[in-house]
N, C-alpha and C positions, 0 to 999 in steps of 0.2 A: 504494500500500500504506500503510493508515495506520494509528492507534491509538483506540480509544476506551481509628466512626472514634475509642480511638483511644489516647493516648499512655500509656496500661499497656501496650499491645500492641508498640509500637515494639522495644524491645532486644531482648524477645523474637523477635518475626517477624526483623526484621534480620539476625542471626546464626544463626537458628537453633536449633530446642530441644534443645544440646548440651551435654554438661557438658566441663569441662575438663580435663586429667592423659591425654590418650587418647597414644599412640605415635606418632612419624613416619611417616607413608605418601604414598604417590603415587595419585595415581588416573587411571587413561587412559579415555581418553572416546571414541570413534570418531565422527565426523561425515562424513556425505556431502555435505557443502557447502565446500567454502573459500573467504574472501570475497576481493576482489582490493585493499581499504584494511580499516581497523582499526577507523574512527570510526566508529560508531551514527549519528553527528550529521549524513552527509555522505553515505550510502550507504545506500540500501535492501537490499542481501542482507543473509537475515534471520540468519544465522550468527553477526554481527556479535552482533546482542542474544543469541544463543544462548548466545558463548561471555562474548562479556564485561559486558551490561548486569545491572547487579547482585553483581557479581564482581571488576570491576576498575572500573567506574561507577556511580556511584549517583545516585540523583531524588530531588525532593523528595518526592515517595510511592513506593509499593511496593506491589503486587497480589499476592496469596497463592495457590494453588492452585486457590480459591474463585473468585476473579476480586472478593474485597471489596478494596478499599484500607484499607492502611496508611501509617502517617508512616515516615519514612526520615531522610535529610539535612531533612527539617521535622519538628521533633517535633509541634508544635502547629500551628491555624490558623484564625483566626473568619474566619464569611463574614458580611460587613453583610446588612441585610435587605431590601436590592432585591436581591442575588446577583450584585452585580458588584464589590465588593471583595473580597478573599481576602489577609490579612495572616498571614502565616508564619513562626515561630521556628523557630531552628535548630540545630541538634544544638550540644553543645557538647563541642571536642576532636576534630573529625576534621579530618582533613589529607591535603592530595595526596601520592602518592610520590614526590613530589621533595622534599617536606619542607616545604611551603608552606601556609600553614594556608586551610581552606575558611572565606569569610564570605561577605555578600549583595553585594559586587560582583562577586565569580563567578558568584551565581546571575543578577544583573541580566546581565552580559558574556555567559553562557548564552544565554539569552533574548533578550536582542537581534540578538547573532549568528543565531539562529535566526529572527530573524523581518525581517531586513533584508531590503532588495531584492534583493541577490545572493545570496541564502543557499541551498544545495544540499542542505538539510536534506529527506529523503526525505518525512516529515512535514509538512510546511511549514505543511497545513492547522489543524492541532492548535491553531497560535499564531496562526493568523487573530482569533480572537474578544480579542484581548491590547492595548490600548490603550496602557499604562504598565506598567514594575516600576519602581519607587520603592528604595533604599536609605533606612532607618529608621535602624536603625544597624548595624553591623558584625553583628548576629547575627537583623535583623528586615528583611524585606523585603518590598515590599505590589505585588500584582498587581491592575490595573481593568480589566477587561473593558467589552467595546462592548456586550453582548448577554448574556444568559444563557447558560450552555455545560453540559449536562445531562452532559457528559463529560468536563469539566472536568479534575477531580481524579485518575482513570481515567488521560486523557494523558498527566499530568507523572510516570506511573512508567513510563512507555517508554523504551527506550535512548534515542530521538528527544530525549526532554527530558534526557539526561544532562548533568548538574552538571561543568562542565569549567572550565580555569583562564587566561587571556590566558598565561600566561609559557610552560603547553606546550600549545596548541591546535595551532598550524600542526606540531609531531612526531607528532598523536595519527595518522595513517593508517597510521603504520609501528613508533609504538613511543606507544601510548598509557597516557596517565597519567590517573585517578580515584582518588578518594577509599575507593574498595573493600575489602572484606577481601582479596582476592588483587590484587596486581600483576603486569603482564606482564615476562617473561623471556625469553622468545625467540619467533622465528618464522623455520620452514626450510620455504622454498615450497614448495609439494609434496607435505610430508610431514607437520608438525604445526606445533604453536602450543604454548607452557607458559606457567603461572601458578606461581607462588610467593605462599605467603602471606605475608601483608603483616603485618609484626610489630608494627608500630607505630597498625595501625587499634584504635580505638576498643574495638573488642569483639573484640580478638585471640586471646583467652585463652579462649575459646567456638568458634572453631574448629576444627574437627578434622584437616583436611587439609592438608598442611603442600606439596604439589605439586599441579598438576592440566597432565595434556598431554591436549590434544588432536588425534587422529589423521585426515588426513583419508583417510578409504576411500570412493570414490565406487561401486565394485564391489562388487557385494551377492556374491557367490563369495570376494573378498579381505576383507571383513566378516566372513564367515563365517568362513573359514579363521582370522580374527584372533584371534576370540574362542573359538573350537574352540583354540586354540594357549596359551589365559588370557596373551594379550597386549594383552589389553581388559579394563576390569573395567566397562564399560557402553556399550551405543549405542542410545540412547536414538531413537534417529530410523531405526529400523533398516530397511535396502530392503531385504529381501526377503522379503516376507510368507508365502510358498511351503515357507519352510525354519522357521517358527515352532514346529513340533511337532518337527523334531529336538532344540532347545531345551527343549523343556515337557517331553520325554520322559531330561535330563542332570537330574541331583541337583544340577550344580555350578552351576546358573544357576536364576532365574528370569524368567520371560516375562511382561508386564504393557500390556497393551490400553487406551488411555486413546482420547482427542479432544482434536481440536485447533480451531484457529479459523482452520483452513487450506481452504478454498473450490478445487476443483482444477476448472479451468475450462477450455474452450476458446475461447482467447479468439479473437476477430475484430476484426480493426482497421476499426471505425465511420467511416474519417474517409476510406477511398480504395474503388475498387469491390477486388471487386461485394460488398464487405458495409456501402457505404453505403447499400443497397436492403435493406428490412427482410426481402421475398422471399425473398433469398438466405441471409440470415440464417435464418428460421423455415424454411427447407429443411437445413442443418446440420443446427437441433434435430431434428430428425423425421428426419434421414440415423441419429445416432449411437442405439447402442442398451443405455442406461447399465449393464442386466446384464452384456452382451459385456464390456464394458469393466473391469469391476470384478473380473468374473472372470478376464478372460485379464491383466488389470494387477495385481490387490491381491489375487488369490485369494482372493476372497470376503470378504476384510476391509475392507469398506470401507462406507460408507453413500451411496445416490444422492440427489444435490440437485437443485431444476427451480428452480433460484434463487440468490441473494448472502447465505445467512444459515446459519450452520450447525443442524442438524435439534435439537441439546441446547438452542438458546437459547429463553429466553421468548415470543418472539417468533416461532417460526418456524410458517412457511405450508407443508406439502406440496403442491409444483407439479410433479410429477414427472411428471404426468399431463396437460400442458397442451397438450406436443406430442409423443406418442406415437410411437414409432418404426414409422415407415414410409416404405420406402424409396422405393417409387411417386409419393406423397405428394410424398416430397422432389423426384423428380425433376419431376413438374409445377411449382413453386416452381423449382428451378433454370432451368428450361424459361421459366418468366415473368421471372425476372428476364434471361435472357439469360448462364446461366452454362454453359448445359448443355453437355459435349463440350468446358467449355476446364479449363485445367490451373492449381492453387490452390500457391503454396507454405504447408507446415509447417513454422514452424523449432523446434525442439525444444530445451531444456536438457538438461544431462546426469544428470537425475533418473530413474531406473529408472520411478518410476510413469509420469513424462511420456514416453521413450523407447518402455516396453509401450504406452501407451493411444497413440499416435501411429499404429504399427503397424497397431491396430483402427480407429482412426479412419480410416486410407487405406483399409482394406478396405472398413470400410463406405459412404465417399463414393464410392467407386466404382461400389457397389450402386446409387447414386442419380444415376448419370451424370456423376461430374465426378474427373477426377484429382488428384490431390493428390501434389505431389513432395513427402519428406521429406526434412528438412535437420538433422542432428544436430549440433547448435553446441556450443563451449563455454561455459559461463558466464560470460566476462569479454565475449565475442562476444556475447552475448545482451541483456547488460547495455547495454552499447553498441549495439547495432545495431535490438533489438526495444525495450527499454523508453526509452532516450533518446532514439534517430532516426523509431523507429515506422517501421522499414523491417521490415516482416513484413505478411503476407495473416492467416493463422491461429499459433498459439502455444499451449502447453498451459504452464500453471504452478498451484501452488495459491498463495492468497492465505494467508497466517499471522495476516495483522494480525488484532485484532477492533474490532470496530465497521467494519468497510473498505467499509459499504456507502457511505460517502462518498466512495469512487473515483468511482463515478458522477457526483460532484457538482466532477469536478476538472476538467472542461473538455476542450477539444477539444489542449490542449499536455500531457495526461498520454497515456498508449501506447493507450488504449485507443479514442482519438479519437473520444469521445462526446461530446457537451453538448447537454443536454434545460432550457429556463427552468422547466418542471412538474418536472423532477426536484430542480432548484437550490430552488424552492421548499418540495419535499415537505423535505429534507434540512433545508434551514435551519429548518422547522419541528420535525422530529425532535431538532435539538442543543440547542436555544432550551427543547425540554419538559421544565418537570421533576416535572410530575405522571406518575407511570410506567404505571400504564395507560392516558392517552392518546395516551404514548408506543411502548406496546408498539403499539397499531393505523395508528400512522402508520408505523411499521417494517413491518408486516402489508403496508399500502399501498405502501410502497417495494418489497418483494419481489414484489409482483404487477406492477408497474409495469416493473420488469426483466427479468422473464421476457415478460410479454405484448410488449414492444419486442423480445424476443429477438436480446438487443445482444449477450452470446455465448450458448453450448450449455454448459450448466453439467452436469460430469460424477457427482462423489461427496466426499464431505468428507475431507480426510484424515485417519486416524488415526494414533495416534502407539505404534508397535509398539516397544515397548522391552525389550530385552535387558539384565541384569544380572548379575554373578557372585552368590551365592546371600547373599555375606557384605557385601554394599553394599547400604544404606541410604539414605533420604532421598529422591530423587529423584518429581519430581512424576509420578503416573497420564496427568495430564491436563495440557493447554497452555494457559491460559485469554491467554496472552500470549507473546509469543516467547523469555523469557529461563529459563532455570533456576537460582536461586540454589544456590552449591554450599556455602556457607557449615554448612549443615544436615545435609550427606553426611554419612556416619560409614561405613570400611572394618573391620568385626571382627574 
């Protein structure tokens, strides 16, 4: 999972278009995710950047609703004219909540951490193209890159690239500290997470929210009940797409439809049988039948993808059509590969979309002659066992990141146990362009390259169904990135 101008816009984007003198409030957020550490830097569950990248961490950039960059923690930054320097000024007057002031040897101790031999940075790839960060001096810090990086700029506003400090690194899993408008307050496993705002940030007095808890509901019925009960004033990430018109149809809420850069796939571990045989593979695609699915998973709110690129971006190819549902089909394929009449495990997360579509997915390989046992894990299970150990046959998750068609290009030690030399190539040519319509048709080329491999069965994109109370503001439509700044909310 990975990440893929200017200083008038900074204070403003930063905090948010709010004015100040508003009242003390709290704002409860519902999430169906809880991650099992804290750090962005350390952990792929996307939660992590949901609740606190940009919130209680902040990057040297910052992406807007648009998906354009902004400066952040770098106000400024000249790129030399081969495109492999990048020198960056930095804010001046922000400081960690421990009371330690941010300079460029947190950004350099950042960045190195990240990009060491041991590093467990989910991202890891982002800082591959990163040669040196230099300290200038105390408020100037120079990055050289090995190669061009068309994504450059884009990366370093990921939680992945948060701005963190050597004196509280090794506490951030359980009680993390940034430089952010809100700081963390607590966390009751289980149950929620809170923020407090950070009085001392920079642009404190531009913030409106003076609490922020987060709730986790992973039951779309106990969701519901929450916010039917106004013990929610938003959940943005809402499971149960089925109940959306009870919603549209309250005065005291609004319902708001966006996209996200979340790729909802069935994945297949490339790297043991029988989905190291392409056969068995391209009989999946052709078992699953992405209407069923959308409908009895997302009640029709969803969009089908036959690919790794969501359908809004510049770039996208309709490949929905490459391998047509047929179950006969599949079973001759099954039949060739040598799968036919044996039994596949599913391990599933505890995500309602992934839970429904699993269900249909059994049903329909069935149709096509092969059983599939399903296995309903929990998250921290999942975490460990499918995406570290790569002990799973099949798995359904959506992807969030954007730019993530470079999982592809991470080798046979990431979950998804692929490695193609033509793919490592097409990739390194996509990040290296920074002419953009060249770029758009080698993305074009990437997406047909992964469906025609039919490395997994790629289901529908997911959308981002958000619930809010009628008198809450701010909150983005649309996911162009995994975090939402809450600095901008305003409660009336």
């Amino acid at each position: 999972m990975t990440t893929l101008r200017f200083t008038c816009l900074a204070a403003a984007f930063a905090v948010g278009l709010t004015a100040p003198g508003f009242a003390q409030s709290t704002l409860r957020i519902g999430l169906q995710q809880e991650p099992t550490v804290l750090d962005p830097t350390s952990d792929a569950t996307a939660s992590i950047d949901g609740m606190l990248a940009q919130n209680v961490f902040e990057s040297l950039t910052v992406v807007d609703e648009t998906g354009a960059v902004h400066p952040q923690l770098a106000t400024t930054w000249e790129i030399s004219d081969d495109g492999l320097t990048y020198t960056f000024k930095l804010v001046e007057g922000a400081t960690f909540h421990d009371g330690t002031s941010l300079d460029a040897e947190d950004v350099k101790f950042s960045f190195d951490r990240a990009m060491a031999e041991d590093s467990t940075n989910p991202s890891k790839g982002i800082f591959e193209p990163i040669e040196s960060v230099t300290v200038i001096d105390p408020a100037t810090v120079e990055i050289k890159l090995t190669r061009k990086d068309a994504f450059f700029l884009f990366n370093l506003a990921q939680g992945d690239a948060s701005i963190i400090a050597p004196e509280s690194v090794d506490a951030n899993a359980t009680t993390p500290i940034g430089t952010g408008p809100f700081k963390f307050d607590g966390w009751t496993r289980g149950d929620r997470l809170t923020l407090i705002k950070y009085e001392d940030h920079r642009a404190a007095s531009d913030v409106a929210i003076d609490k922020v808890e987060f709730r986790f509901i992973a039951d779309p019925a106990a969701a519901t009940a929450a916010l039917m009960a106004e013990e929610l004033d938003a959940f943005p990430g809402f499971p149960a797409p089925e109940l959306l018109e009870q919603f549209e149809a309250d005065p005291r809420f609004k319902v708001v439809v966006g996209s996200t850069e979340g790729e909802v796939i069935l994945a297949l571990n490339n790297a043991r049988a029988p989905f190291d045989k392409i056969e068995a593979r391209q009989a999946v695609s052709h078992a699953i039948n992405r209407d069923e699915i959308i409908d009895g998973a997302m009640y029709g709110k969803a969009v089908p993808i036959g690919s790794f690129y969501p359908p809004h971006g510049p770039a996208y190819v309709d490949l929905t059509g490459l391998y047509p549902h047929d179950s006969e089909k599949a079973k001759e394929l099954f039949t060739s590969a040598g799968v036919a009449g044996s039994e596949i495990t599913l391990r599933v997360p505890p995500f309602p979309y992934a839970t429904r579509s699993g269900e249909i997915v059994q049903a329909e390989l069935a149709k096509a002659g092969v059983t599939v046992k399903v296995e309903n894990v929990e998250w921290g299970f999942w975490i460990d066992e499918v995406y570290k150990k790569k002990n799973y046959d099949m798995t359904i998750i959506a992807h969030t990141s954007p730019n993530d068609l470079s999982n592809f290009a991470r080798g046979k030690d990431y979950f998804y146990g692929f490695q193609s030399d033509d793919f490592d190539a097409l990739w390194n040519a996509i990040k290296t362009e920074t002419d953009t319509d060249t770029r758009m048709g080698l993305l074009k080329d990437a997406q047909n390259f992964v469906a025609d491999n039919a490395i997994h069965a790629f289901l529908f994109q997911l959308p981002k169904l958000g619930i809010y109370r009628a008198n809450v503001d701010g909150f983005w439509a649309a996911s162009p990135v995994l975090y939402q700044p809450l600095s901008a909310v305003t409660i009336k």
